[in-house]
C-alpha positions in Angstrom: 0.0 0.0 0.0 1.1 3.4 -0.7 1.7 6.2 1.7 0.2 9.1 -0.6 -3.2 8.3 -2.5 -2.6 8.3 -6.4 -4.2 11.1 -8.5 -7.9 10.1 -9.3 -9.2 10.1 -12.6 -11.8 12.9 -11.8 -8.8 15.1 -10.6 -6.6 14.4 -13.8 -5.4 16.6 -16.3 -6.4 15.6 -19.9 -3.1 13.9 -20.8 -3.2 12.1 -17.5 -6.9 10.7 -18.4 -5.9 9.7 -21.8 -2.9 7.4 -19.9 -5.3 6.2 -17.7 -7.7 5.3 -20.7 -4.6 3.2 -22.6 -3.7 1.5 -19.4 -6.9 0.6 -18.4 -7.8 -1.5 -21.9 -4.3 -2.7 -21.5 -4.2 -3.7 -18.4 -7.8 -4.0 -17.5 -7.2 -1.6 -14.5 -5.4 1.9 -13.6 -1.9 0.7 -12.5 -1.3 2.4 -8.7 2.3 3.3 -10.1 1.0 5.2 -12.6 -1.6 6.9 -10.2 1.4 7.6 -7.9 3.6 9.8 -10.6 0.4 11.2 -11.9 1.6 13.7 -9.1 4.2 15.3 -11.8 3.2 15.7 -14.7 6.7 15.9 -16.1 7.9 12.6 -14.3 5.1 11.3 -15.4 5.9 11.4 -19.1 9.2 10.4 -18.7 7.5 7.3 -17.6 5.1 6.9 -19.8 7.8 7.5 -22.8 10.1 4.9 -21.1 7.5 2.3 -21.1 6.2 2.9 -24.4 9.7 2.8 -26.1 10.6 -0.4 -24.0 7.6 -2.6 -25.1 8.6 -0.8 -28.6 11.6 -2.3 -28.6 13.0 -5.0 -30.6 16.1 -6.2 -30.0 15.3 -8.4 -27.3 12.5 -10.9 -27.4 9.4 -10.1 -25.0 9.4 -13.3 -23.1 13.6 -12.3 -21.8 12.4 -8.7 -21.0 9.2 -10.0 -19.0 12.0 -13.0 -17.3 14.4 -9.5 -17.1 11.2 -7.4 -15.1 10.3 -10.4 -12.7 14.3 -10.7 -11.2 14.7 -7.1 -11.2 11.3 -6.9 -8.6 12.1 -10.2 -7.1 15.4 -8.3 -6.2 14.3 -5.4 -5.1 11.0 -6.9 -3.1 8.7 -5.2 -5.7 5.0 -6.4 -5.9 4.3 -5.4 -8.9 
C-alpha cells in the first residue's frame, strides 16, 4: 500500500486521463504506479515514454524482458 493516495481520474489533467484510458484497456485496470507519478506531470511522461519505447523495442524478445522485469522486482522486493 502506498503512503500518498494516487491522483484520481476525476482530478486528472487531460493527458493524465488519456494514460489512464490506454492503461486501463491494457491492463484492465489503472496501474497504482502510474496513479502515484500522476503527481508530476513531467515525471510522469518520462514514464510513460520509457515504457512505451521499451515494449517498442526490438532487440530483445518479449518473453527475456518480461524474465528481465520479474528478477529485477524479485530483487528489489517489488509487488508489482
Amino acid at each position: 500500500m502506498a503512503r500518498i493516495s494516487g491522483v484520481p481520474e476525476s482530478k486528472a489533467s487531460l493527458l493524465t486521463r488519456i494514460v489512464y484510458r490506454l492503461c486501463q484497456r491494457r491492463f484492465g485496470r489503472v496501474v497504482e504506479p502510474l496513479t502515484m507519478v500522476a503527481h508530476h506531470p513531467r515525471i510522469a511522461k518520462g514514464y510513460v515514454a520509457f515504457e512505451f519505447a521499451r515494449d517498442k523495442s526490438r532487440r530483445v524478445e518479449d518473453r527475456l524482458k518480461a524474465l528481465a522485469e520479474i528478477k529485477v522486482a524479485t530483487m528489489l522486493g517489488c509487488p508489482f
